[in-house]
C-alpha positions as YAML, in Angstrom:
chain: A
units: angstrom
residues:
- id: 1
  name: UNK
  ca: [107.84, -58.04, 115.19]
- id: 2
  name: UNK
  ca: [108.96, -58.65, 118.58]
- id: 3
  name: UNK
  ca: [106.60, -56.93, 121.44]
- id: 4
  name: UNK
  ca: [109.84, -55.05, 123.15]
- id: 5
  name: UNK
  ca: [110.21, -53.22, 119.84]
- id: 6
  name: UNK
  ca: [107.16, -52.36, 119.24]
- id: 7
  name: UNK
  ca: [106.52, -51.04, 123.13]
- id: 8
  name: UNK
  ca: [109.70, -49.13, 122.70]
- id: 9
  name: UNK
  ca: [109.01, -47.35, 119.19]
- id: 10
  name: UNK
  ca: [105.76, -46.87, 121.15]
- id: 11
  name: UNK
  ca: [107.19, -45.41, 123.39]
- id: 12
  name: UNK
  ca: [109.72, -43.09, 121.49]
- id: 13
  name: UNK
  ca: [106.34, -41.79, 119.73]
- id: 14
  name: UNK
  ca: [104.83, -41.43, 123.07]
- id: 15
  name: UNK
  ca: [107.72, -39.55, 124.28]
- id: 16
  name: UNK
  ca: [108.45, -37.38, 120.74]
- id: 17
  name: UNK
  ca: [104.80, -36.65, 121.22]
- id: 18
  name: UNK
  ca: [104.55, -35.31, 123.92]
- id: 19
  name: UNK
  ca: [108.09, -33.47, 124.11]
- id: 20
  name: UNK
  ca: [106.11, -31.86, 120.80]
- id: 21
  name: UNK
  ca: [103.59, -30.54, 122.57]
- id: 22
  name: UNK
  ca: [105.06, -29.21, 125.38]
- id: 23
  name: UNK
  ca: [107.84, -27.54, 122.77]
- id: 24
  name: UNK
  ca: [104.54, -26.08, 120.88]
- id: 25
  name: UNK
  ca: [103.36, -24.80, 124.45]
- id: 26
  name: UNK
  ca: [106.34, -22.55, 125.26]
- id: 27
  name: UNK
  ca: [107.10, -22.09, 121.47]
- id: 28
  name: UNK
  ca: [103.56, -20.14, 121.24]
- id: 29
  name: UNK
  ca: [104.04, -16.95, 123.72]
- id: 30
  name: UNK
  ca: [107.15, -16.55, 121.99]
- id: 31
  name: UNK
  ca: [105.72, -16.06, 118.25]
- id: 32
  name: UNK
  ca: [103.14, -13.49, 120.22]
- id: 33
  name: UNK
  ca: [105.98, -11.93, 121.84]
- id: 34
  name: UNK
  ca: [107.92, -11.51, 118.08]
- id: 35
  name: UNK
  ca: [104.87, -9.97, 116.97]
- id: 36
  name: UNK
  ca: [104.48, -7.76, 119.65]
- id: 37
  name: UNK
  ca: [107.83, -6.83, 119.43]
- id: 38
  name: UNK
  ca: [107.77, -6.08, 115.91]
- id: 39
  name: UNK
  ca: [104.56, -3.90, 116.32]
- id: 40
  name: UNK
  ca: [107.09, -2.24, 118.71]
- id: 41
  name: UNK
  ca: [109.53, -1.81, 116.43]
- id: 42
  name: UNK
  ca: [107.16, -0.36, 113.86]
- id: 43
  name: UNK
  ca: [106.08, 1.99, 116.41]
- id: 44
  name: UNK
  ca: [109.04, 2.96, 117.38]
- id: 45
  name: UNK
  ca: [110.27, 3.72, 113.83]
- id: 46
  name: UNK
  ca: [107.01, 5.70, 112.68]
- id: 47
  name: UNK
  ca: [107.86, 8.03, 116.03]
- id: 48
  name: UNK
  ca: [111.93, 8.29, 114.95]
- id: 49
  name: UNK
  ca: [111.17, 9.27, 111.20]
- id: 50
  name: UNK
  ca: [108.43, 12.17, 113.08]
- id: 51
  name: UNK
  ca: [111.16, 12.91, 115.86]
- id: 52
  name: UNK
  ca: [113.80, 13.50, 112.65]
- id: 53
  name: UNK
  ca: [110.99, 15.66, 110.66]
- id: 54
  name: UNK
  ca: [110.78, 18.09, 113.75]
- id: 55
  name: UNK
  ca: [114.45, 18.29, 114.52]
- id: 56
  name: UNK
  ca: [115.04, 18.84, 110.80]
- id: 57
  name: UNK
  ca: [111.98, 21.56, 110.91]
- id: 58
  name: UNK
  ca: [113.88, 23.20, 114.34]
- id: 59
  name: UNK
  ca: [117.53, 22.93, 112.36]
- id: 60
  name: UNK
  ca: [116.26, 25.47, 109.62]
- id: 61
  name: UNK
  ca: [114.57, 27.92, 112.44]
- id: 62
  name: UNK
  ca: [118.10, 27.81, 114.21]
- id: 63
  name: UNK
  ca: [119.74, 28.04, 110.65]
- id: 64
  name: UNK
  ca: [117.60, 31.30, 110.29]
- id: 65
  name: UNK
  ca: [118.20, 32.84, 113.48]
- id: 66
  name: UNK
  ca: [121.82, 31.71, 112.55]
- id: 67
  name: UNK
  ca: [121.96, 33.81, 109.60]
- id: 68
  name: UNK
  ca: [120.19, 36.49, 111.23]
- id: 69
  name: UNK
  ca: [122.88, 37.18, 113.54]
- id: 70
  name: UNK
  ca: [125.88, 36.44, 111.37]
- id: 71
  name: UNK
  ca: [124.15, 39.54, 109.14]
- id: 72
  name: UNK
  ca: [123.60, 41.88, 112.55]
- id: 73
  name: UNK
  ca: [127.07, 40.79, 113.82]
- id: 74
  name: UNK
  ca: [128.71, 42.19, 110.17]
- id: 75
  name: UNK
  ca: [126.93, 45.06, 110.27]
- id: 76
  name: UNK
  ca: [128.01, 45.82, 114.00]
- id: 77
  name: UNK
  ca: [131.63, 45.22, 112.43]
- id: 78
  name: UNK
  ca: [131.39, 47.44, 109.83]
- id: 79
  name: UNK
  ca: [130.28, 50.14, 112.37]
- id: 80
  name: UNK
  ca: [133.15, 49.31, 114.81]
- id: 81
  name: UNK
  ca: [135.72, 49.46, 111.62]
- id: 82
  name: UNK
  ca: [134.43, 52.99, 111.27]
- id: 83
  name: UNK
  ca: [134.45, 53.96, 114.67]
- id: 84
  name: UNK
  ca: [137.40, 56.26, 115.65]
- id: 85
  name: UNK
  ca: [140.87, 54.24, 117.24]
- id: 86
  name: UNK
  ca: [142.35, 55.50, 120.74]
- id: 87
  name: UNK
  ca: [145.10, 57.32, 119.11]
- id: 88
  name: UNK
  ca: [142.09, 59.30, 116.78]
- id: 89
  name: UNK
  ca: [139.83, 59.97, 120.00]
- id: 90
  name: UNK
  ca: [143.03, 61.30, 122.41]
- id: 91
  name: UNK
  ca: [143.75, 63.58, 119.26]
- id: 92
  name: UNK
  ca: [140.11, 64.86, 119.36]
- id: 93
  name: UNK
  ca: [139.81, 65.57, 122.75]
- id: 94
  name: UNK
  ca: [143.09, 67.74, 122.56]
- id: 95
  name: UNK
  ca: [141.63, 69.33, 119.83]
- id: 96
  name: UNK
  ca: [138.81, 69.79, 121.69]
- id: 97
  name: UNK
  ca: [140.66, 71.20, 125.19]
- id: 98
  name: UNK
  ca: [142.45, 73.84, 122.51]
- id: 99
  name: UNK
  ca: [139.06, 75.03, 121.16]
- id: 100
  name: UNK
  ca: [137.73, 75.69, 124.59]
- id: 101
  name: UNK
  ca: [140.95, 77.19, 125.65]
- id: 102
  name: UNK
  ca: [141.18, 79.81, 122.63]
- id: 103
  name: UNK
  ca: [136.55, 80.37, 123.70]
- id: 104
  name: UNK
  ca: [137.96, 81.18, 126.86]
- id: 105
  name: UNK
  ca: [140.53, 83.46, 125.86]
- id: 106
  name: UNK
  ca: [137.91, 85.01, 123.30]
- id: 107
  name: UNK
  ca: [135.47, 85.40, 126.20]
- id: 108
  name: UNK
  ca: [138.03, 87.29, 128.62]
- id: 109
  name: UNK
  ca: [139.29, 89.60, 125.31]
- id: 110
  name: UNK
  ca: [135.32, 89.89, 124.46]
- id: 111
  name: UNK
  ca: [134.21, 91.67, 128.44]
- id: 112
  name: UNK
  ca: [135.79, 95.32, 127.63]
- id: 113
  name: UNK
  ca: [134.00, 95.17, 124.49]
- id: 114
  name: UNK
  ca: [130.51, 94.21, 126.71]
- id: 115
  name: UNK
  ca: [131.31, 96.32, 129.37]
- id: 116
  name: UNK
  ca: [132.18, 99.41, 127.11]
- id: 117
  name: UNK
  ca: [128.98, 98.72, 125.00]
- id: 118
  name: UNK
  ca: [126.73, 98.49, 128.46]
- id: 119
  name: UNK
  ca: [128.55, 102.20, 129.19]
- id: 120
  name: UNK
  ca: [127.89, 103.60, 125.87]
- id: 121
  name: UNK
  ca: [124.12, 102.03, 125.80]
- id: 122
  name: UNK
  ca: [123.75, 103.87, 129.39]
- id: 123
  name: UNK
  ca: [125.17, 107.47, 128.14]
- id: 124
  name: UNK
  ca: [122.79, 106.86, 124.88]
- id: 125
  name: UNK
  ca: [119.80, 106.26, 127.19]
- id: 126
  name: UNK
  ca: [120.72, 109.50, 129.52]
- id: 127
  name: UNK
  ca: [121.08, 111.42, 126.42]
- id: 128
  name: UNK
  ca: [117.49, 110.91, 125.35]
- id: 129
  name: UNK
  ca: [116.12, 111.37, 129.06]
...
């Protein structure tokens, strides 16, 4: 074999070598870094399955309270359905206004009576004096 060859595959090993190593020197924070990152990732996932479990937990206490109020909101429905309209209150108050009207007449048609029983009380009480 002829000396140039052999110095120049020498040298290609040389060369292959060392590109090898330094390849395997920046190649090796990188495997530490995909294992790091995957412990990350792990992490991460273990606190996204618990951060699911507690909004799923919280999604049946609003569900609840949700249900709570749909059943107080009916009920204050069926109380409003039952509630007198305008045209049902404006005919009680007239009804009202008449009632007091004809007390008011009774009252002024009631003071003879009062004042003649007062009078006749009086003449009862002089009688026995």
């Amino acid at each position: 074999m002829d000396f140039t060859i052999l110095a120049a595959i020498t040298t290609v090993a040389a060369a292959l070598t060392s590109g090898l190593t330094i390849w395997n020197f920046f190649q090796s924070p990188s495997k530490q870094n995909a294992q790091d990152i995957a412990a990350l990732g792990s992490k991460l996932n273990a606190r996204i399955d618990t951060f699911r479990g507690e909004v799923a937990q919280e999604g049946k206490v609003v569900d609840e309270k949700l249900d709570n109020v749909t059943g107080r909101v009916s009920k204050l429905e069926t109380i409003v359905e039952q509630m007198p309209d305008k045209d049902s209150m404006h005919r009680l108050e007239l009804g009202l206004e008449r009632v007091a009207g004809q007390l008011n007449t009774m009252n002024e048609r009631l003071n003879p009576i009062d004042n003649l029983s007062r009078r006749l009380q009086e003449v009862l009480l002089d009688k026995t004096k």
